[in-house]
Backbone as JSON Lines, residues from 0, in Angstrom:
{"i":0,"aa":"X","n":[87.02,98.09,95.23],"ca":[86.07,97.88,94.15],"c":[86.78,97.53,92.84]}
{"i":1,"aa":"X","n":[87.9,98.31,92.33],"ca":[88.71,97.98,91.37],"c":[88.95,96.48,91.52]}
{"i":2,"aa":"X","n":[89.51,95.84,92.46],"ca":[89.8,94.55,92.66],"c":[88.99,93.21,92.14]}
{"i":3,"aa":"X","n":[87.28,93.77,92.74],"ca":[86.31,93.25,92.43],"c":[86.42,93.36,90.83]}
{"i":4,"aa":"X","n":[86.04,94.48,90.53],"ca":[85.98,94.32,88.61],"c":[86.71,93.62,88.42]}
{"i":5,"aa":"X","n":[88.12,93.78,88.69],"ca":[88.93,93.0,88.01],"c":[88.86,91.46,87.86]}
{"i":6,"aa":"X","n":[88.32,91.12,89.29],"ca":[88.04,89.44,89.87],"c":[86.91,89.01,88.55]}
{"i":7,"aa":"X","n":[85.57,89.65,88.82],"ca":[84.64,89.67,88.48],"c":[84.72,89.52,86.7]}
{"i":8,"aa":"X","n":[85.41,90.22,86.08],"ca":[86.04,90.35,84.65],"c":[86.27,89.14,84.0]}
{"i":9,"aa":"X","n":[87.71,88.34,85.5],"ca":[88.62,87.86,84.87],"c":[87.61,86.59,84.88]}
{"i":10,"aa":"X","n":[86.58,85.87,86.06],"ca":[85.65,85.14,86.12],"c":[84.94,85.19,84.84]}
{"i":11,"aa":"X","n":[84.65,86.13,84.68],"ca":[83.53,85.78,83.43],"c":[83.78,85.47,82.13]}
{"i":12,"aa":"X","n":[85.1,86.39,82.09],"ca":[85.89,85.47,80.37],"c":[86.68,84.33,80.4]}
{"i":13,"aa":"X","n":[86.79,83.9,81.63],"ca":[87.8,82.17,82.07],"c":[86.36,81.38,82.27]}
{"i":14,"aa":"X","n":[85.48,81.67,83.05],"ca":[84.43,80.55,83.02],"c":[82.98,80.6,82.63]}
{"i":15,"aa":"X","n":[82.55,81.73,82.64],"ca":[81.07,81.74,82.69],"c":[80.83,82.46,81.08]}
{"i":16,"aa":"X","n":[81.99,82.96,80.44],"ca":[81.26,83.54,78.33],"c":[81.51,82.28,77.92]}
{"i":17,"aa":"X","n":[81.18,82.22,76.9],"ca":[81.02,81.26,75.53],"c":[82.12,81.36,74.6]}
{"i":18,"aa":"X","n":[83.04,81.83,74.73],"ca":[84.33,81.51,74.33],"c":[84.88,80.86,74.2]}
{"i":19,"aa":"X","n":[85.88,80.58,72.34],"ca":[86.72,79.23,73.05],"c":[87.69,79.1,73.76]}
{"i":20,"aa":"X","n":[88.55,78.17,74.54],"ca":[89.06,77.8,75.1],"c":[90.2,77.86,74.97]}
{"i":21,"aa":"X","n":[90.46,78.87,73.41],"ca":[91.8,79.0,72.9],"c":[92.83,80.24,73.26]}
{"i":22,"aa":"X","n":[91.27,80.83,73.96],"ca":[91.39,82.41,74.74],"c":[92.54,82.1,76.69]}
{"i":23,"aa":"X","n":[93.16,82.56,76.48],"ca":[94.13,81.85,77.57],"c":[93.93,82.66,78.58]}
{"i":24,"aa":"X","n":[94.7,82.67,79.69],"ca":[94.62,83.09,81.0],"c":[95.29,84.86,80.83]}
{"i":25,"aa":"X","n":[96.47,84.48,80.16],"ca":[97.27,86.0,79.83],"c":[96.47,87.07,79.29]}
{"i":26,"aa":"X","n":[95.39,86.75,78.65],"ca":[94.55,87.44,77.32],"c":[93.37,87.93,78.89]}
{"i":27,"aa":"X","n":[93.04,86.61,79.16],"ca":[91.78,87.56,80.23],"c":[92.27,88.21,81.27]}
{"i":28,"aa":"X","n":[93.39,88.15,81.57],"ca":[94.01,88.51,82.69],"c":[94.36,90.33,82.58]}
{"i":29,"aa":"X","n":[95.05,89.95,81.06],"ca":[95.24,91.47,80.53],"c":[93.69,92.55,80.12]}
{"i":30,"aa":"X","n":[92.54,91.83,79.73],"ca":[91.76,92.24,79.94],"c":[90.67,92.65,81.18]}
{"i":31,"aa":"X","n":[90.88,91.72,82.29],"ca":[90.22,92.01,83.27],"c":[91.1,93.13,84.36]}
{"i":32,"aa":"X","n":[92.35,93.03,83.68],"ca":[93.52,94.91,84.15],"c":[92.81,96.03,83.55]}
{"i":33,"aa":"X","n":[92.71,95.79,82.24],"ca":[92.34,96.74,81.43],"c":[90.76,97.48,82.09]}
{"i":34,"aa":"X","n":[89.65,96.67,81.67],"ca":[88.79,97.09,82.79],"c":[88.57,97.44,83.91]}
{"i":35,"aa":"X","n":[89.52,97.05,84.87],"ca":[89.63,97.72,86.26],"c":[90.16,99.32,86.42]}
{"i":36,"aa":"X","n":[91.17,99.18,85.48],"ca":[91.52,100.88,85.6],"c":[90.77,101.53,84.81]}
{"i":37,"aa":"X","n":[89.97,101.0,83.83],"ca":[88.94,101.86,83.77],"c":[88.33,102.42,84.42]}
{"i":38,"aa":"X","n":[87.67,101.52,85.17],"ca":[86.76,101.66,86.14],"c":[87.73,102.68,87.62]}
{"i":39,"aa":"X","n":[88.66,102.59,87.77],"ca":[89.58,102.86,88.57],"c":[89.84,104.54,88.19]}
{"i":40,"aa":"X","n":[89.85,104.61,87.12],"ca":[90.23,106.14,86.51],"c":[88.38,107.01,86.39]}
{"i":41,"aa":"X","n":[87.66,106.41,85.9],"ca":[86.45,106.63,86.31],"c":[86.22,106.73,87.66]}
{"i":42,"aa":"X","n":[86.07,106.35,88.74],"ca":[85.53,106.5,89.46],"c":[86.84,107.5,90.61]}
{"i":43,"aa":"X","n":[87.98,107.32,90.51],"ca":[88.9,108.36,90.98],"c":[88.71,109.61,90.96]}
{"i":44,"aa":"X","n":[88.4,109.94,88.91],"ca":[88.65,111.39,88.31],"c":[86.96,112.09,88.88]}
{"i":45,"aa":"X","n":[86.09,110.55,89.37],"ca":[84.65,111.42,89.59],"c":[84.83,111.59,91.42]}
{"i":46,"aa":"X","n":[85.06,110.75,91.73],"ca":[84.44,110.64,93.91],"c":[85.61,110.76,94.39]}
{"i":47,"aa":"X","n":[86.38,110.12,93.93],"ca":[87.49,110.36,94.62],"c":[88.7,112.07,94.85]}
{"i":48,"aa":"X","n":[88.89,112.13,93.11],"ca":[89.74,113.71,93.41],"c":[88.72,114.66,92.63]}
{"i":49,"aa":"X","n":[87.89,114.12,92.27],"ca":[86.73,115.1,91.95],"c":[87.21,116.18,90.88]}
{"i":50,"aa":"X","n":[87.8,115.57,89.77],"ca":[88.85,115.96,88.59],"c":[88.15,117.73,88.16]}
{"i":51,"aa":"X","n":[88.24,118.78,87.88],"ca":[87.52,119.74,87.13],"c":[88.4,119.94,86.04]}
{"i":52,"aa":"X","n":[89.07,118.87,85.23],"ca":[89.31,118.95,83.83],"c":[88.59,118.83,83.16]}
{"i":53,"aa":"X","n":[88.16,119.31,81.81],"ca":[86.7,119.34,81.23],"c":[87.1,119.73,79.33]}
{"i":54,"aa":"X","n":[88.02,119.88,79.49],"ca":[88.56,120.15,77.65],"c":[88.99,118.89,77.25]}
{"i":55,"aa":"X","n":[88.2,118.06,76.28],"ca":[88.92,117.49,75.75],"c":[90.59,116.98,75.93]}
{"i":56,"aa":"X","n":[91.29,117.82,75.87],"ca":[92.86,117.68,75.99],"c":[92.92,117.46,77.54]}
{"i":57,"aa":"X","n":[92.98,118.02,78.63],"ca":[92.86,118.21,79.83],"c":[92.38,116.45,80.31]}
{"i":58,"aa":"X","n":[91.47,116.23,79.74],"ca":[90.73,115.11,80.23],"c":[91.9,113.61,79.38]}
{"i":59,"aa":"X","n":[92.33,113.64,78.15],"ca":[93.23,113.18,77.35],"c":[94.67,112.8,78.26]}
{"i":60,"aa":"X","n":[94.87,114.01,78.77],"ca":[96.4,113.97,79.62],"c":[96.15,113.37,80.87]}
{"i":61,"aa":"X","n":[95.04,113.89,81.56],"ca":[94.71,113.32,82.83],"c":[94.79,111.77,82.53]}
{"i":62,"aa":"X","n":[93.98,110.96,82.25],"ca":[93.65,109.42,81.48],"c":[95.06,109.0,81.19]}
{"i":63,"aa":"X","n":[95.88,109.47,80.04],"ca":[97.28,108.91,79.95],"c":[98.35,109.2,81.2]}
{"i":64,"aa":"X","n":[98.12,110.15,81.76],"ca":[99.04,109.99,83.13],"c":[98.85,108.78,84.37]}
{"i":65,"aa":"X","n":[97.41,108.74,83.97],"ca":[96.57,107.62,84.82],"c":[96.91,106.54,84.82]}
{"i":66,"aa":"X","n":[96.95,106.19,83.36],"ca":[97.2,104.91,82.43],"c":[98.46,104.63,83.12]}
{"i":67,"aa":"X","n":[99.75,105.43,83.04],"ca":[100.91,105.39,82.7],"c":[101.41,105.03,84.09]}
{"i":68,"aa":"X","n":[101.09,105.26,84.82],"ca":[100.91,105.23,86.36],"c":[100.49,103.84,86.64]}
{"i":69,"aa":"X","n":[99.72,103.25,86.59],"ca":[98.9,101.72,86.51],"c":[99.95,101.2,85.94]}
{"i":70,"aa":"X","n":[100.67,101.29,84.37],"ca":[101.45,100.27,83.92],"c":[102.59,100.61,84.93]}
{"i":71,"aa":"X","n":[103.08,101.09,85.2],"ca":[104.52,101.36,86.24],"c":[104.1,100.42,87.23]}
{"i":72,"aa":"X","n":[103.04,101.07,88.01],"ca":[102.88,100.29,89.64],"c":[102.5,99.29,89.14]}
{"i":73,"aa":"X","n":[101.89,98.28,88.18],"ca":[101.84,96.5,87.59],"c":[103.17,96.06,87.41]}
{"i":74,"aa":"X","n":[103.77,97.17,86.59],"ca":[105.29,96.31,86.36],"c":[106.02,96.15,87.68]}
{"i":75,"aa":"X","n":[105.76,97.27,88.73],"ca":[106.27,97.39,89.88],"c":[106.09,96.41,90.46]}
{"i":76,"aa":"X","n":[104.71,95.5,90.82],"ca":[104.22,94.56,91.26],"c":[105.17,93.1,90.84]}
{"i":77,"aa":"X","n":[104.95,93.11,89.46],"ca":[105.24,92.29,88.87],"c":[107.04,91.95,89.76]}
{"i":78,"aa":"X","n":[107.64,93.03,89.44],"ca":[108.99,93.08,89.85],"c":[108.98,92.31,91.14]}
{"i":79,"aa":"X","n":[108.71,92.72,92.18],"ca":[108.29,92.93,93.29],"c":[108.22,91.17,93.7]}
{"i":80,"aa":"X","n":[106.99,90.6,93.27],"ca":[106.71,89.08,93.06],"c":[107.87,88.28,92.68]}
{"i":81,"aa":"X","n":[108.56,88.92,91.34],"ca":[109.65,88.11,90.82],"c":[110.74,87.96,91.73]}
{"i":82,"aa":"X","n":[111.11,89.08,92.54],"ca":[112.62,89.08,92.85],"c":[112.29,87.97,94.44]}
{"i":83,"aa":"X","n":[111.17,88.19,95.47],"ca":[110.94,88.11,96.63],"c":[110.35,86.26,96.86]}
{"i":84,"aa":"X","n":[109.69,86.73,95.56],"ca":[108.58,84.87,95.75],"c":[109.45,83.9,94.73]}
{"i":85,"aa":"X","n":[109.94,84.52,93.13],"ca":[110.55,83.57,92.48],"c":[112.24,83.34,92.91]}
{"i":86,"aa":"X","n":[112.94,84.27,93.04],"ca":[114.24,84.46,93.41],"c":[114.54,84.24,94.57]}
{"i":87,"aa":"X","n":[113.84,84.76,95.77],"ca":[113.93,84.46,97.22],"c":[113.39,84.21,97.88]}
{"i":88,"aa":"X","n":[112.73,83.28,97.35],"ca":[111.38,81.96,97.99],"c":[110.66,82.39,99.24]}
{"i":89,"aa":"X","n":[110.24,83.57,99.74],"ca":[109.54,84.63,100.24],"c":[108.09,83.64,99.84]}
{"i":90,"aa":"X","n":[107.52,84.08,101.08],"ca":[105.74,83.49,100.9],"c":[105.3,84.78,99.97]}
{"i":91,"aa":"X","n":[104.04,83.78,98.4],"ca":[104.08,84.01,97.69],"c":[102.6,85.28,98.55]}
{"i":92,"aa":"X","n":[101.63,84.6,98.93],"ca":[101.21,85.95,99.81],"c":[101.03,86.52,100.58]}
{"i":93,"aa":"X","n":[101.95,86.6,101.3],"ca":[102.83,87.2,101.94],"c":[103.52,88.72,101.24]}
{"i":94,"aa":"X","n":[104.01,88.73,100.45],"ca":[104.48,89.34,99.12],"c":[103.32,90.07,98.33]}
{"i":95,"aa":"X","n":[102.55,89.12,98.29],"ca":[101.62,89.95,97.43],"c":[100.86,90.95,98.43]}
{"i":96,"aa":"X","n":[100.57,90.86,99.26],"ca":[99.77,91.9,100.16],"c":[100.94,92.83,100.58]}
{"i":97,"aa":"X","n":[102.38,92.39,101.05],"ca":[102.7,93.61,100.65],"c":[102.88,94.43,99.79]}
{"i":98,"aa":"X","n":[103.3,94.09,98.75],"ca":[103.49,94.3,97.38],"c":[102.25,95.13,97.03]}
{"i":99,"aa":"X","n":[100.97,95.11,97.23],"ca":[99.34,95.35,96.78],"c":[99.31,96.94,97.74]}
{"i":100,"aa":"X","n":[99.75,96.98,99.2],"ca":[99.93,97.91,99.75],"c":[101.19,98.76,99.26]}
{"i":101,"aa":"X","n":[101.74,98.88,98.77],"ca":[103.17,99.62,98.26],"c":[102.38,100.41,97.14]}
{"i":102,"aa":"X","n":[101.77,99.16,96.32],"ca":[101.18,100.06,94.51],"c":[99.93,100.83,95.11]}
{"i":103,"aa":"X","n":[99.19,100.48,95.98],"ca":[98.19,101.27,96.53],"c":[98.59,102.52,96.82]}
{"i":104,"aa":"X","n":[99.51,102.17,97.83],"ca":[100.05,104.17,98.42],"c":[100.91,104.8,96.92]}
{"i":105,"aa":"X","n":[101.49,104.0,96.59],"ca":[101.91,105.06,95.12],"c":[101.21,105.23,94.36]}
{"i":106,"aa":"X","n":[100.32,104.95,93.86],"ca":[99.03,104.9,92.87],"c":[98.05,106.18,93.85]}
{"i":107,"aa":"X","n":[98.07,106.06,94.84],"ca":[97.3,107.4,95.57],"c":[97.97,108.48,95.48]}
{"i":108,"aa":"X","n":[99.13,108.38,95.85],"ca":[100.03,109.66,95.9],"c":[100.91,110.4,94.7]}
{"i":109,"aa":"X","n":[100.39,109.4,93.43],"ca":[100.79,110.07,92.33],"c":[99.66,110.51,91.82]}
{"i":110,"aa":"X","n":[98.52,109.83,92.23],"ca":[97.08,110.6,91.82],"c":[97.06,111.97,92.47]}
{"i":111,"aa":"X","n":[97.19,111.86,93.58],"ca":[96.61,113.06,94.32],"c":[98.0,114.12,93.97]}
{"i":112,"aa":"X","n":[99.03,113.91,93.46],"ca":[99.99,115.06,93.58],"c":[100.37,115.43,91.99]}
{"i":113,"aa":"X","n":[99.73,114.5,91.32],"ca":[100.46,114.47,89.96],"c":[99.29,114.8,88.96]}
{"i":114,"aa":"X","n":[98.62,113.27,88.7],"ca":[97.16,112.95,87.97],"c":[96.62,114.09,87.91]}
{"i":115,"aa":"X","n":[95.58,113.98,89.67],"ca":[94.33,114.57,89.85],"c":[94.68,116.18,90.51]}
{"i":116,"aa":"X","n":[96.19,116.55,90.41],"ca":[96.28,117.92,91.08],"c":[95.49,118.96,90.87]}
{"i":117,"aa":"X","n":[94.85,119.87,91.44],"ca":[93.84,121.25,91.43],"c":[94.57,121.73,90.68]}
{"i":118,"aa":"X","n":[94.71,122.06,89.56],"ca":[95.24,122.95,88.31],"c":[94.79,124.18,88.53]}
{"i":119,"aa":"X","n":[93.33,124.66,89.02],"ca":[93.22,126.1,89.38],"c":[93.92,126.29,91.0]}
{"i":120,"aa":"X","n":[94.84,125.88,91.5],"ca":[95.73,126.48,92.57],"c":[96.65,127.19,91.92]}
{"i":121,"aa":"X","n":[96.64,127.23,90.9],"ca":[97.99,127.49,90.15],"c":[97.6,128.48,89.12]}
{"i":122,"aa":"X","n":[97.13,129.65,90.07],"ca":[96.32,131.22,89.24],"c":[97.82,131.83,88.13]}
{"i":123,"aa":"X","n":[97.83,132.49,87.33],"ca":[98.56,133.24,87.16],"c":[98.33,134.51,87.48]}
{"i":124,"aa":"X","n":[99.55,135.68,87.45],"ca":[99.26,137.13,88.16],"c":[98.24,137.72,87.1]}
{"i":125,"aa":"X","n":[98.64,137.45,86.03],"ca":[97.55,137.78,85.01],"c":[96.13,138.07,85.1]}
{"i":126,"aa":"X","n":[95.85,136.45,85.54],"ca":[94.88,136.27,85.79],"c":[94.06,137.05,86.84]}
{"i":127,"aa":"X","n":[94.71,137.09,87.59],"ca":[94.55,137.87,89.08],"c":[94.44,139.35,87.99]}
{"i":128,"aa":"X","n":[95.12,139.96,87.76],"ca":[95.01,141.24,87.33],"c":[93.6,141.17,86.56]}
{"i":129,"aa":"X","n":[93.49,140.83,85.37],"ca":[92.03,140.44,84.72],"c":[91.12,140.47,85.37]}
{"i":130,"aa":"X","n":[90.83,140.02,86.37],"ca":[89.57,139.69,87.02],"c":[89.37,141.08,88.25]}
{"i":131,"aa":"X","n":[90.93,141.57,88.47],"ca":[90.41,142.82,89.22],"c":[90.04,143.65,88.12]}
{"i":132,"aa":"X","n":[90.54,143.59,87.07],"ca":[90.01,145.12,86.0],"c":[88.58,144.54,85.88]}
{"i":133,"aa":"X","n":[87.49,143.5,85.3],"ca":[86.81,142.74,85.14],"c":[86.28,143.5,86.16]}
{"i":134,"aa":"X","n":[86.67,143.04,87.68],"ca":[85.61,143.58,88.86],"c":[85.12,144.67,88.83]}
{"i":135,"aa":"X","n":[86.59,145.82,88.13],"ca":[86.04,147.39,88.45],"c":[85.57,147.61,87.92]}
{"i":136,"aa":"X","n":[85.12,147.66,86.13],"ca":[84.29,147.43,85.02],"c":[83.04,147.4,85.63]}
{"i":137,"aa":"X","n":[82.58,146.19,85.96],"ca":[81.27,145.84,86.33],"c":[80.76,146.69,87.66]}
{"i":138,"aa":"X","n":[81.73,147.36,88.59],"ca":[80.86,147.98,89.63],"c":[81.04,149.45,89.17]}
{"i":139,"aa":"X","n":[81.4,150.03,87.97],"ca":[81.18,151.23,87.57],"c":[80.33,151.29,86.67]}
């Protein structure tokens, strides 16, 4: 679906807005990225890892780890294209589908271990203690 936005994006500010023509390929290109991980971080932090960050800050860090993650695995891509299709005349997609599968599994597996990790797995004893005094409180 990300892919689509992005397609869909880059279509509509190259041919189908009212824009001039002075607006280049780099500009929609960087914008129709920009919108996809939107949409990409949206719909991850909701269906996919089902985020329960909810403070302001929490939600802030999540998003820039997100972000930060996307620019790596693009530059990664980018790399990737340069060395295989421009440097070592490698079919150009050929390359890119592998290349698309590589940022996929790292982009999942830094979500799911990094990004979107269950932050309440990670009780403190404290906490644990609190909630037993808390318990005995309430049943006396």
């Amino acid at each position: 679906c990300t892919t689509i936005v992005n397609t869909v994006v880059y279509i509509v500010l190259s041919y189908l807005a009212l824009f001039p023509k002075s607006i280049n390929t780099v500009t929609n290109t960087a914008i129709a990225w920009l919108a996809a991980v939107i949409f990409a971080y949206i719909t991850n932090r909701t269906w996919v890892f089902e985020s329960k960050a909810s403070t302001k800050e929490e939600i802030l860090s999540e998003m820039s780890a997100f972000f930060a993650c996307r620019i790596a695995t693009g530059l990664l891509d980018v790399v990737i294209m340069y060395i295989f299709v421009d440097k070592l005349f490698f079919n150009d997609m050929l390359v890119k589908l592998a290349s698309n599968v590589i940022v996929i599994i790292i982009n999942y597996v830094a979500s799911k271990l990094y990004i979107f990790k269950d932050k309440g797995k990670n009780i403190d004893i404290k906490d644990i203690e609190s909630n037993e005094v808390n318990n005995k409180i309430k049943t006396q």
